[in-house]
Every structure is written in structure tokens, then in C-alpha cells.
mmJSON file of the N, C-alpha and C atoms, coordinates in Angstrom:
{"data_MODEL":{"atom_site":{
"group_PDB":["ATOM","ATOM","ATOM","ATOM","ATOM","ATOM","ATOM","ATOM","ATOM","ATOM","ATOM","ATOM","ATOM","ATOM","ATOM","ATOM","ATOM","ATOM","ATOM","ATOM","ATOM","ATOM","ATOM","ATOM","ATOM","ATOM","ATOM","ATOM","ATOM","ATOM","ATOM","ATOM","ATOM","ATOM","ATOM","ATOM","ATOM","ATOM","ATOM","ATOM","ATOM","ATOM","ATOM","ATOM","ATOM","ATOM","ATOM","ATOM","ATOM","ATOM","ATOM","ATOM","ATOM","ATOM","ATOM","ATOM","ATOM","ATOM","ATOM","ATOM","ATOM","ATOM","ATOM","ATOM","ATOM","ATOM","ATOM","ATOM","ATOM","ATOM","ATOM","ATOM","ATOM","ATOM","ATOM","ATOM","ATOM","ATOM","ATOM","ATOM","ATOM","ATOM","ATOM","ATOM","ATOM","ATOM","ATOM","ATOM","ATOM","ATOM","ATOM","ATOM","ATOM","ATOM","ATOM","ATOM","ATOM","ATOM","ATOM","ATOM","ATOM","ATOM","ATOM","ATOM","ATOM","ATOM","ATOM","ATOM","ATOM","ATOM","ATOM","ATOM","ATOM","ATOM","ATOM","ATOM","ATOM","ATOM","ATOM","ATOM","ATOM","ATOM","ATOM","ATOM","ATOM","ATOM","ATOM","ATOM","ATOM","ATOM","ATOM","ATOM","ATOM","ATOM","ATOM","ATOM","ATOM","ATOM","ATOM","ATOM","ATOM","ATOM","ATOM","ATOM","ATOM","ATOM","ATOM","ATOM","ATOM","ATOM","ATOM","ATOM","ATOM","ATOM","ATOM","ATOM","ATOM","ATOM","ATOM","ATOM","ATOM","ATOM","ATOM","ATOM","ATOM","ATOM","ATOM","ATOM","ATOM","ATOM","ATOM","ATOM","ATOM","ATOM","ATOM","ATOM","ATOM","ATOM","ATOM","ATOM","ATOM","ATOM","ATOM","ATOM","ATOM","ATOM","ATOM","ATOM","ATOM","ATOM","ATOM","ATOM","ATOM","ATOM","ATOM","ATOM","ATOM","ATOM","ATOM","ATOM","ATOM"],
"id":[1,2,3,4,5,6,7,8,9,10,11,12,13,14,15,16,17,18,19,20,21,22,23,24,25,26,27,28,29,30,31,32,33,34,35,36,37,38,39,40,41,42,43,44,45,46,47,48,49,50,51,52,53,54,55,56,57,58,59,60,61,62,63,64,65,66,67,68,69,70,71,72,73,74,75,76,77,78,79,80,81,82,83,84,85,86,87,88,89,90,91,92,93,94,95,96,97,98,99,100,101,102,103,104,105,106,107,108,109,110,111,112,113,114,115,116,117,118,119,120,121,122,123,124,125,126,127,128,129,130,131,132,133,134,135,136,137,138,139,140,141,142,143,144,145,146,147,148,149,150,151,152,153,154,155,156,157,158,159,160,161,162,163,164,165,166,167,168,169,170,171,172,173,174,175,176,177,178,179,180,181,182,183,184,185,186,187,188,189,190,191,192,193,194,195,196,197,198,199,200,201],
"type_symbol":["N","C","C","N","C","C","N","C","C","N","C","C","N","C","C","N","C","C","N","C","C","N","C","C","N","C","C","N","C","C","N","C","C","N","C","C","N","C","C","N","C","C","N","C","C","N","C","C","N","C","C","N","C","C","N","C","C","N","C","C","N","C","C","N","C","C","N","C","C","N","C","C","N","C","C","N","C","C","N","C","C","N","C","C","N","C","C","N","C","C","N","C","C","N","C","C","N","C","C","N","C","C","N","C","C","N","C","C","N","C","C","N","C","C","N","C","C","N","C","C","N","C","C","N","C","C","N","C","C","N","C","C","N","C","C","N","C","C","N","C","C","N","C","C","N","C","C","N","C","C","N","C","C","N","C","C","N","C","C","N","C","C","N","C","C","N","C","C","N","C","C","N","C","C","N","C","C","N","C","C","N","C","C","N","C","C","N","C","C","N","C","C","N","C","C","N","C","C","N","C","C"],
"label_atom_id":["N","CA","C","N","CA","C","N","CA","C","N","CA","C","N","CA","C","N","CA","C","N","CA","C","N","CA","C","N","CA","C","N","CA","C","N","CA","C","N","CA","C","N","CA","C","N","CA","C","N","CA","C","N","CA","C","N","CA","C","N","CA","C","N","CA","C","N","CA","C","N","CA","C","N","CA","C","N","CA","C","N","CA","C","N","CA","C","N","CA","C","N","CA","C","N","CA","C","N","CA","C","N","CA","C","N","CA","C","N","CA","C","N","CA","C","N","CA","C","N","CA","C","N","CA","C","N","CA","C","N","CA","C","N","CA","C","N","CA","C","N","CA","C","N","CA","C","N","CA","C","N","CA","C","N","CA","C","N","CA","C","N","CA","C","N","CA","C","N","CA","C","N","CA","C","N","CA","C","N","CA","C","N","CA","C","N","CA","C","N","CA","C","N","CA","C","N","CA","C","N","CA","C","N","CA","C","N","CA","C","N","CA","C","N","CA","C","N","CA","C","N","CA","C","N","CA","C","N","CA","C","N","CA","C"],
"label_alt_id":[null,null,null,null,null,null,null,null,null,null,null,null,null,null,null,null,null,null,null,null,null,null,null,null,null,null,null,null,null,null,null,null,null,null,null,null,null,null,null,null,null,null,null,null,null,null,null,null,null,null,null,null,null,null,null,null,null,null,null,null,null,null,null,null,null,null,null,null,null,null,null,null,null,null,null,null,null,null,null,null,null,null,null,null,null,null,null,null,null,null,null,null,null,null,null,null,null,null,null,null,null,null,null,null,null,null,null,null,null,null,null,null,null,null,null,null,null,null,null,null,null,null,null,null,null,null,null,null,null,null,null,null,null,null,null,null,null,null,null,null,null,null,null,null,null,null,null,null,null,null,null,null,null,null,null,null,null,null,null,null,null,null,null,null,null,null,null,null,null,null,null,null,null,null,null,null,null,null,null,null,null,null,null,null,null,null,null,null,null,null,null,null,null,null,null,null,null,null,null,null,null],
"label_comp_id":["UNK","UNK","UNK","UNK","UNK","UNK","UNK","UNK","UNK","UNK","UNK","UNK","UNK","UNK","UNK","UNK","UNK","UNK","UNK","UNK","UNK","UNK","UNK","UNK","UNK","UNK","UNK","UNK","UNK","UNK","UNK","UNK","UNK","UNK","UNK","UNK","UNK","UNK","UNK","UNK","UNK","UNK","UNK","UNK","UNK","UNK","UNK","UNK","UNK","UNK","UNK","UNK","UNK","UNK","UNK","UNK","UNK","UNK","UNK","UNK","UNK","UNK","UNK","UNK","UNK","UNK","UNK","UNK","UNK","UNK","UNK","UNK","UNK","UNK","UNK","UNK","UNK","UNK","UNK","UNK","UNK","UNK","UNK","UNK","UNK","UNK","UNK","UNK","UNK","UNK","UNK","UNK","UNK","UNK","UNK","UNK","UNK","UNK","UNK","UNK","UNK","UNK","UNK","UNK","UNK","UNK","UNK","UNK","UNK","UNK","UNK","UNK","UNK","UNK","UNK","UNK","UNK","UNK","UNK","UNK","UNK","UNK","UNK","UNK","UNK","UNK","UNK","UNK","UNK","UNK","UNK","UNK","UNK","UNK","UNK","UNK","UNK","UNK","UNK","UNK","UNK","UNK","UNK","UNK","UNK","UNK","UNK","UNK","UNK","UNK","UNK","UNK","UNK","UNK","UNK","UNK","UNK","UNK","UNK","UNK","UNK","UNK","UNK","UNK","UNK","UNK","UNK","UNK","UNK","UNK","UNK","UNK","UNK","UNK","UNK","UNK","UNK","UNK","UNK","UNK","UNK","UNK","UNK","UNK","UNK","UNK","UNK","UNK","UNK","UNK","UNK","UNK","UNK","UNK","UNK","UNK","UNK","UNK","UNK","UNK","UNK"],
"label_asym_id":["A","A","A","A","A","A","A","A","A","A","A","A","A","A","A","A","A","A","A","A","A","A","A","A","A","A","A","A","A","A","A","A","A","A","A","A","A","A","A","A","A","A","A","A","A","A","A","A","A","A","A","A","A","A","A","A","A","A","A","A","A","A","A","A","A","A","A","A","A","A","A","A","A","A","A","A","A","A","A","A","A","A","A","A","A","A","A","A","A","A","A","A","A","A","A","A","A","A","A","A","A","A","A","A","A","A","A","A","A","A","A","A","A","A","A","A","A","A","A","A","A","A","A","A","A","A","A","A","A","A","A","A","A","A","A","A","A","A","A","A","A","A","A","A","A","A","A","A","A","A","A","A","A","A","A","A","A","A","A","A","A","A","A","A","A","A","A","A","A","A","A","A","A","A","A","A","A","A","A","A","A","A","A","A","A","A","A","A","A","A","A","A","A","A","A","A","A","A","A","A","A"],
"label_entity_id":["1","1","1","1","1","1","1","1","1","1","1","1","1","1","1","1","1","1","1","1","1","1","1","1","1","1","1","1","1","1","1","1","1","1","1","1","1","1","1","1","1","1","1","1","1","1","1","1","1","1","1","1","1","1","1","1","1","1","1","1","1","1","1","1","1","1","1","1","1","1","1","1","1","1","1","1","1","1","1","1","1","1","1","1","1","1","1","1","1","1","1","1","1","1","1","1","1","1","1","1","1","1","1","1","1","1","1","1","1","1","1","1","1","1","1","1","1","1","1","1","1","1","1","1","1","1","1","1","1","1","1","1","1","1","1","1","1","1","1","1","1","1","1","1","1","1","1","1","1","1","1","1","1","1","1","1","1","1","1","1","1","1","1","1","1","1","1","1","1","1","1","1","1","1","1","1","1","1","1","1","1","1","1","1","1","1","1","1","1","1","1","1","1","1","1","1","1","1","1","1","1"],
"label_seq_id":[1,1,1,2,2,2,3,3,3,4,4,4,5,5,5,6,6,6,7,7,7,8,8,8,9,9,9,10,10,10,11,11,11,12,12,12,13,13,13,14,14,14,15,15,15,16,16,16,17,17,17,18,18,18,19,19,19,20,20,20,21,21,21,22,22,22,23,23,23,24,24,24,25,25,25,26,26,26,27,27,27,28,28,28,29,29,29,30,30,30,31,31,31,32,32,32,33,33,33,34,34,34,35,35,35,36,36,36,37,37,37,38,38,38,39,39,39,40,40,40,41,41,41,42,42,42,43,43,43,44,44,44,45,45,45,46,46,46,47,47,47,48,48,48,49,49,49,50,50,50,51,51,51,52,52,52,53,53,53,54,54,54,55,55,55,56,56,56,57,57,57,58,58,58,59,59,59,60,60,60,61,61,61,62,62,62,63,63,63,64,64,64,65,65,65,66,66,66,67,67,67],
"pdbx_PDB_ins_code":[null,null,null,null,null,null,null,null,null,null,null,null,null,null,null,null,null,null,null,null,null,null,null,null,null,null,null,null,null,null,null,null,null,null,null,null,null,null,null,null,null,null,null,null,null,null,null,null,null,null,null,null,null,null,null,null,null,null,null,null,null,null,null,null,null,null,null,null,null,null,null,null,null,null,null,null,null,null,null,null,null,null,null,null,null,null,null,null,null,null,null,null,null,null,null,null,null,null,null,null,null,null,null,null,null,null,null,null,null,null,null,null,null,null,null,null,null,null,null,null,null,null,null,null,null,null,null,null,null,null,null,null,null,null,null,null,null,null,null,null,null,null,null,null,null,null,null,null,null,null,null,null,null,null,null,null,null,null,null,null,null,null,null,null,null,null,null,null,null,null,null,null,null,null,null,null,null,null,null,null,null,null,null,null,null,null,null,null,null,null,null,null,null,null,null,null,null,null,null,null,null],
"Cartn_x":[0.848,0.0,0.889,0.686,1.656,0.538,0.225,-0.019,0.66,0.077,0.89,0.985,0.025,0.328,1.401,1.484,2.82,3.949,3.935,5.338,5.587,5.162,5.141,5.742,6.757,6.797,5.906,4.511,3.742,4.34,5.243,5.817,6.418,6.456,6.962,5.942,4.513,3.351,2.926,2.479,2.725,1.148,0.095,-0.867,-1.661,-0.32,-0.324,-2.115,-2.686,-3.493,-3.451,-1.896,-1.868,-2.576,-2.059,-2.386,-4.437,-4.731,-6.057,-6.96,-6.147,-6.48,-6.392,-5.228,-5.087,-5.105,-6.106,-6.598,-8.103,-8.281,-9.39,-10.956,-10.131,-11.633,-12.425,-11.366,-11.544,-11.841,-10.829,-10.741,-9.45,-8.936,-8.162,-8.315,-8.344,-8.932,-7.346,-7.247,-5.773,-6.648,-6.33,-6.91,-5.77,-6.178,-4.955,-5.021,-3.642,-3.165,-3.263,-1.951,-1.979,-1.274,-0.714,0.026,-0.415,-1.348,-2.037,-2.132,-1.107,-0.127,-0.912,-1.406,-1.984,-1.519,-2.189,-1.991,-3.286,-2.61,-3.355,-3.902,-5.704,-5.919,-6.675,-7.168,-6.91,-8.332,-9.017,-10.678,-10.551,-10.189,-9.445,-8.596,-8.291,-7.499,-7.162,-7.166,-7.198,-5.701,-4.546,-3.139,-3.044,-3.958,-3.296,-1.482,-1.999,-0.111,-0.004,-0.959,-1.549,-0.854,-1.045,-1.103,0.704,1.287,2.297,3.21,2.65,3.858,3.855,2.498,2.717,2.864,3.347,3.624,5.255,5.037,6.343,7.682,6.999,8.01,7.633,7.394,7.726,8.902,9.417,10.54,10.408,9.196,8.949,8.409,8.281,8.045,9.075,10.234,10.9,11.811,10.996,11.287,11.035,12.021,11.444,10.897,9.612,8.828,8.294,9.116,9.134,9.977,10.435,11.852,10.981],
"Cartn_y":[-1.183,0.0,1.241,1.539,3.263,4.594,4.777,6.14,6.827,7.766,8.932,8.306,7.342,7.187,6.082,5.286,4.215,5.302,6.251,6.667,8.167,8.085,9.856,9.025,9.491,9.83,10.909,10.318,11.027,11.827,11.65,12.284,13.73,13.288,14.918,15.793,15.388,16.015,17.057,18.055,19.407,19.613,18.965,18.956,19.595,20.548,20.96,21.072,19.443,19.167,18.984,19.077,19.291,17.834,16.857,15.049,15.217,16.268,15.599,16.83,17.375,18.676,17.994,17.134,16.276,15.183,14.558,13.281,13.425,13.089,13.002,12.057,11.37,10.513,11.162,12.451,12.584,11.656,10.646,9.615,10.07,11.069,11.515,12.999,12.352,14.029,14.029,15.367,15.064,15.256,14.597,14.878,14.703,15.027,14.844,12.784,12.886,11.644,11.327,10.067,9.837,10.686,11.242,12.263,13.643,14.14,15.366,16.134,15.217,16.505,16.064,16.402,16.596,15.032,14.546,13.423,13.077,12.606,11.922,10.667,11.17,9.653,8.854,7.898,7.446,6.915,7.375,6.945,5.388,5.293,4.127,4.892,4.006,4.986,3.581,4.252,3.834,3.598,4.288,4.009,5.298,6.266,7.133,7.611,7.975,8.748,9.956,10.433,11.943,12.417,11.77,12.311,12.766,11.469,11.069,11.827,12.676,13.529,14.669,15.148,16.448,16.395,15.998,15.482,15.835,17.253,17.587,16.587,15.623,14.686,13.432,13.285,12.316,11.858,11.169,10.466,10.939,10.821,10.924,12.386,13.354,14.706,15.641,15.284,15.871,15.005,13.773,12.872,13.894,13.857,14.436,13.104,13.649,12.129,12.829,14.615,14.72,14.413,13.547,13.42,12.232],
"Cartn_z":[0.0,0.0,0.0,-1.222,-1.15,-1.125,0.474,0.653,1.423,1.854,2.932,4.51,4.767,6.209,6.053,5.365,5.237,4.531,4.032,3.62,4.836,4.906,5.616,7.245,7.675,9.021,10.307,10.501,11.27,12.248,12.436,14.41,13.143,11.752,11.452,10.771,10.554,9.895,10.496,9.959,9.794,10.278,9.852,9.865,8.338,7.722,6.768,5.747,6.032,4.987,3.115,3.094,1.384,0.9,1.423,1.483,1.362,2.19,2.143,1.005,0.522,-0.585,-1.964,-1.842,-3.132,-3.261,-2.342,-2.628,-3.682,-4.828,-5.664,-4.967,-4.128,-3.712,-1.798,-1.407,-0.425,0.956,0.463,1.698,2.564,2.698,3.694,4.826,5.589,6.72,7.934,8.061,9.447,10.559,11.441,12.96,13.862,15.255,16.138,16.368,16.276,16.908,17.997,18.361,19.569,20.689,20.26,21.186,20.636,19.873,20.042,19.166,18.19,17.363,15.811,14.329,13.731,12.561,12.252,11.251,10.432,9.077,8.644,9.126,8.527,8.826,7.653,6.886,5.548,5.909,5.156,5.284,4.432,3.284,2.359,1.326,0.632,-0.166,-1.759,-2.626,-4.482,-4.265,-3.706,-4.617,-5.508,-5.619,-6.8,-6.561,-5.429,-5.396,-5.303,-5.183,-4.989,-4.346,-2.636,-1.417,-0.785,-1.591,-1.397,-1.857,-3.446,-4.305,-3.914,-3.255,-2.635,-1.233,-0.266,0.743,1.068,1.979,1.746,2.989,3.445,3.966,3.774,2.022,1.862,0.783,0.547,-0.19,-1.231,-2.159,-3.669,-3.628,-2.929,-2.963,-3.78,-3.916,-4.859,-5.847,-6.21,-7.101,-8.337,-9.657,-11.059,-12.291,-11.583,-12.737,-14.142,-14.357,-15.844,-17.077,-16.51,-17.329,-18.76],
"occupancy":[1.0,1.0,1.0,1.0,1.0,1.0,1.0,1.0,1.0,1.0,1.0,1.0,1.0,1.0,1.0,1.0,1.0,1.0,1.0,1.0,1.0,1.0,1.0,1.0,1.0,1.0,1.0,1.0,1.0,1.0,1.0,1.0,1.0,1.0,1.0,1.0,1.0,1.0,1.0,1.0,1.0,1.0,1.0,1.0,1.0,1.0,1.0,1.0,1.0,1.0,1.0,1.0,1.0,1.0,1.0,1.0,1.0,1.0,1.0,1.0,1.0,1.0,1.0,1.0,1.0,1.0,1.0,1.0,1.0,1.0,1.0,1.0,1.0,1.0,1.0,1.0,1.0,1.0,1.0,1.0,1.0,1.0,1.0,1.0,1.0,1.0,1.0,1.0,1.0,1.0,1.0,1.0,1.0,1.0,1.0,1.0,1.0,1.0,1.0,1.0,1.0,1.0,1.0,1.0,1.0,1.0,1.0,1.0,1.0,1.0,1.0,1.0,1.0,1.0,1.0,1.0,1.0,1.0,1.0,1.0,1.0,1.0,1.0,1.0,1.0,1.0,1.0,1.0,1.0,1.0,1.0,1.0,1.0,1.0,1.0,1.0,1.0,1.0,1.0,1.0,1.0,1.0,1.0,1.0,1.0,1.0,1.0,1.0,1.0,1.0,1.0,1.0,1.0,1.0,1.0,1.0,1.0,1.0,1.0,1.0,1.0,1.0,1.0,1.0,1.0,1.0,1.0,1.0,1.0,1.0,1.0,1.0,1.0,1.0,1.0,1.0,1.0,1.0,1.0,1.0,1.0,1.0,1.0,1.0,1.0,1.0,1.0,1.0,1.0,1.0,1.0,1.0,1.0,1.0,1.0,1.0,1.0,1.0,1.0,1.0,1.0],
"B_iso_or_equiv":[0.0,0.0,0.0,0.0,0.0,0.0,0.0,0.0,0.0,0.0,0.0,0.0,0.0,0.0,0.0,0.0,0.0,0.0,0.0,0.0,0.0,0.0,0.0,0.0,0.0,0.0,0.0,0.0,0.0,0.0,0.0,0.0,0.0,0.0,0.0,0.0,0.0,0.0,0.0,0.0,0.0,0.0,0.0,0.0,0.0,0.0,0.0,0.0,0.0,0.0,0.0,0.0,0.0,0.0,0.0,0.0,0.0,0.0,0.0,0.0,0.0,0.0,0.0,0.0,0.0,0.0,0.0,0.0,0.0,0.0,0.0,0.0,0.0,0.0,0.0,0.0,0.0,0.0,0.0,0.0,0.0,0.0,0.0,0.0,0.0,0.0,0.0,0.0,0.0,0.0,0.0,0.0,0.0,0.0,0.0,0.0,0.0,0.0,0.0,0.0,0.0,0.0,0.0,0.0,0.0,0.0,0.0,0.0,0.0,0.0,0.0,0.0,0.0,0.0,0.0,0.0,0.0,0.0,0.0,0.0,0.0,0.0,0.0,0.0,0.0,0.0,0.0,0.0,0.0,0.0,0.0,0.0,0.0,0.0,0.0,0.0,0.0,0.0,0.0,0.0,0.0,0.0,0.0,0.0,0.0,0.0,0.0,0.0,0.0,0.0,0.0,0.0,0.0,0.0,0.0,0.0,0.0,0.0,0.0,0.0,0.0,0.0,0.0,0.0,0.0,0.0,0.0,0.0,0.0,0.0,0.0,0.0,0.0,0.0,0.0,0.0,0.0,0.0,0.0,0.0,0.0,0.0,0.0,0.0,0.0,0.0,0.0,0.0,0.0,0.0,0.0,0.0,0.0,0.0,0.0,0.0,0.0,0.0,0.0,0.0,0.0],
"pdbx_formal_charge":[null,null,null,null,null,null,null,null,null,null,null,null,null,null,null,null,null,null,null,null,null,null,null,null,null,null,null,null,null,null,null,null,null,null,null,null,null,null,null,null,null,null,null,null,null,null,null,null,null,null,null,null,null,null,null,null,null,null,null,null,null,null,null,null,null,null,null,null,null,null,null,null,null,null,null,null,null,null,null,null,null,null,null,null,null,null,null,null,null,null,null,null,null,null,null,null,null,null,null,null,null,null,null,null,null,null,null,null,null,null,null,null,null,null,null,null,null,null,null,null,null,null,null,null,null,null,null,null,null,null,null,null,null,null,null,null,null,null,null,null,null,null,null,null,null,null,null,null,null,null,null,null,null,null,null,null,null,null,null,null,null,null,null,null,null,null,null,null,null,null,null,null,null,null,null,null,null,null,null,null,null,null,null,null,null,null,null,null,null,null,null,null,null,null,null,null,null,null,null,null,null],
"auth_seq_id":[1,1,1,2,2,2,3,3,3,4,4,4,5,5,5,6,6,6,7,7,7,8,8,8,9,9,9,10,10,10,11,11,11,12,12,12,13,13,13,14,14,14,15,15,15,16,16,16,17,17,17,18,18,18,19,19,19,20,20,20,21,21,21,22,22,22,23,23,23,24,24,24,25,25,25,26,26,26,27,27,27,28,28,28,29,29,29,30,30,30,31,31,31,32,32,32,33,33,33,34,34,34,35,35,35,36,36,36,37,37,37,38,38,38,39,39,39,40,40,40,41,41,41,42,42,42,43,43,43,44,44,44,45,45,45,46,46,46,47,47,47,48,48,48,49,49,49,50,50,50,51,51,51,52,52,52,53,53,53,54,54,54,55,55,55,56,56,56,57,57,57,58,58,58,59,59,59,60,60,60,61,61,61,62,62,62,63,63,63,64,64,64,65,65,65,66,66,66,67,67,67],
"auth_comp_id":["UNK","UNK","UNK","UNK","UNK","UNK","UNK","UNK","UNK","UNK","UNK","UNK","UNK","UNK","UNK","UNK","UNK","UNK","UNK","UNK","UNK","UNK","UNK","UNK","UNK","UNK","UNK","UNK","UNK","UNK","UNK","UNK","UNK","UNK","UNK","UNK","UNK","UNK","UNK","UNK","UNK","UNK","UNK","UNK","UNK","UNK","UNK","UNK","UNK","UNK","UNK","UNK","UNK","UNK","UNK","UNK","UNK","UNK","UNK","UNK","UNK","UNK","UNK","UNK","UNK","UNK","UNK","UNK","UNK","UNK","UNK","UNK","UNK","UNK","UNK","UNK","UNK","UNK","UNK","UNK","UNK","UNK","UNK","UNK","UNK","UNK","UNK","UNK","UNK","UNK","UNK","UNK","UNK","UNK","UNK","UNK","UNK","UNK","UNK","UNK","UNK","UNK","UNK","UNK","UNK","UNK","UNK","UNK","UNK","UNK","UNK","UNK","UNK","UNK","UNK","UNK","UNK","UNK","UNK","UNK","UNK","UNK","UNK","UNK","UNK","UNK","UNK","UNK","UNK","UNK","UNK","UNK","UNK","UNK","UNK","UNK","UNK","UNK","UNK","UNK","UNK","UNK","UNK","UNK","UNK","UNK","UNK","UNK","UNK","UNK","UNK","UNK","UNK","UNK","UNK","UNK","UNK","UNK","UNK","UNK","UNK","UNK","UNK","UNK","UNK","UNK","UNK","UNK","UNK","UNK","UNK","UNK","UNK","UNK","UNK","UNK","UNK","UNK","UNK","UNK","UNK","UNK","UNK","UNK","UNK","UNK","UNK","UNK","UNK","UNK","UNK","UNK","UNK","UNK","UNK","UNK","UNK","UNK","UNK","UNK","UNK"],
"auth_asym_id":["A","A","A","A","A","A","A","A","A","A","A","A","A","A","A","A","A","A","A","A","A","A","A","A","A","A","A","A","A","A","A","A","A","A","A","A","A","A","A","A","A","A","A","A","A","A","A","A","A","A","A","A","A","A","A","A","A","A","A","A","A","A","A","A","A","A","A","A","A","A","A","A","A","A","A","A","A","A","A","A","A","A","A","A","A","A","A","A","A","A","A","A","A","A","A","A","A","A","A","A","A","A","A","A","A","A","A","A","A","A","A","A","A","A","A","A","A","A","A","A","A","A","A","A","A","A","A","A","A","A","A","A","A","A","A","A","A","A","A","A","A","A","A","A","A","A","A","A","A","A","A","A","A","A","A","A","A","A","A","A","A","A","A","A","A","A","A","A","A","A","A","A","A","A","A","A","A","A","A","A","A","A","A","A","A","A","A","A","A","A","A","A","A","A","A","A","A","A","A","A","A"],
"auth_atom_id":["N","CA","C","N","CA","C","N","CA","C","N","CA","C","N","CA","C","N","CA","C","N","CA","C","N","CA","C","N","CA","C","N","CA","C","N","CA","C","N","CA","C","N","CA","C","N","CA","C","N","CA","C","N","CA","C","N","CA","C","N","CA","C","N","CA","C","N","CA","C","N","CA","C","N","CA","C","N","CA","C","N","CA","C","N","CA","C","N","CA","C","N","CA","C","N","CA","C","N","CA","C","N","CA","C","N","CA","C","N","CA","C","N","CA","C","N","CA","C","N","CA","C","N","CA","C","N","CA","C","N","CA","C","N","CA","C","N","CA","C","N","CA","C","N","CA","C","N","CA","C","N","CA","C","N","CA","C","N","CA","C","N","CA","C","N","CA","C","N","CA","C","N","CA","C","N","CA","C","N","CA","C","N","CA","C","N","CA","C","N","CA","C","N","CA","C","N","CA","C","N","CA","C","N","CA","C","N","CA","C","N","CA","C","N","CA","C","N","CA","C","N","CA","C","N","CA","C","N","CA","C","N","CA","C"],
"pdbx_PDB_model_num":[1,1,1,1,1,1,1,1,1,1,1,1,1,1,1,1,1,1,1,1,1,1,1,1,1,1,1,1,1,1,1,1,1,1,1,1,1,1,1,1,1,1,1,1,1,1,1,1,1,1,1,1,1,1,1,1,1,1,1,1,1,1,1,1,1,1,1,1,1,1,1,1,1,1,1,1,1,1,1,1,1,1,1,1,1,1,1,1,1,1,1,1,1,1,1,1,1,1,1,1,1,1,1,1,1,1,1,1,1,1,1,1,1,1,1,1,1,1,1,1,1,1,1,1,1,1,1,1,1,1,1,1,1,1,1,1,1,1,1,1,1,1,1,1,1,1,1,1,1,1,1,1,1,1,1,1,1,1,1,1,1,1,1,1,1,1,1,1,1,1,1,1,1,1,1,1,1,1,1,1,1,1,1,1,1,1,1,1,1,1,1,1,1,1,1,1,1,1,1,1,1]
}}}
């Protein structure tokens, strides 16, 4: 499963919301976690990859997939 809560390191989420702005099926909302602090949480999720490319701590966030 490649979304934002398996690639994203939660303890560093911003709460930002970009993940749940650019998800197309609106299966992602941030709420507070377990310790208080703001995370995604994944209603289900398709695999697009959405969440993940604009996701500024994740891995593939400044991948260049125009080449």
C-alpha cells in the first residue's frame, strides 16, 4: 500500500493538509493523533499517489517524474 500514512513519518506532519487537498476521492482528513499533534488519517485509499507527491516529507516529494 503506497499512501501517505505508510510513507510519511507522522511524528513529522505538519498537519499541513496538502495530502487531504489532493486526494481526488476525499478519503483523507488530518486529525490529532496519539500524542495530540496533527496526522493523517486514511478513510481508504485507491493508490493514486496523490497524497504522497505532494507530501512535503515524503521520499517521492521531490522525485522528477518529468523526465
Amino acid at each position: 500500500m503506497n499512501n501517505v500514512k505508510i510513507m510519511v513519518d507522522t511524528y513529522k506532519c505538519t498537519g499541513c493538509s496538502i495530502c487531504s487537498s489532493l486526494c481526488p476521492y476525499g478519503y483523507i482528513t488530518v486529525r490529532d493523533g496519539e500524542l495530540g499533534f496533527p496526522v493523517p488519517h486514511l478513510i481508504e485509499c485507491k493508490n493514486c499517489g496523490n497524497c504522497i507527491k505532494g507530501c512535503p516529507f515524503s521520499d517521492e516529494h521531490n522525485d522528477d517524474d518529468d523526465e
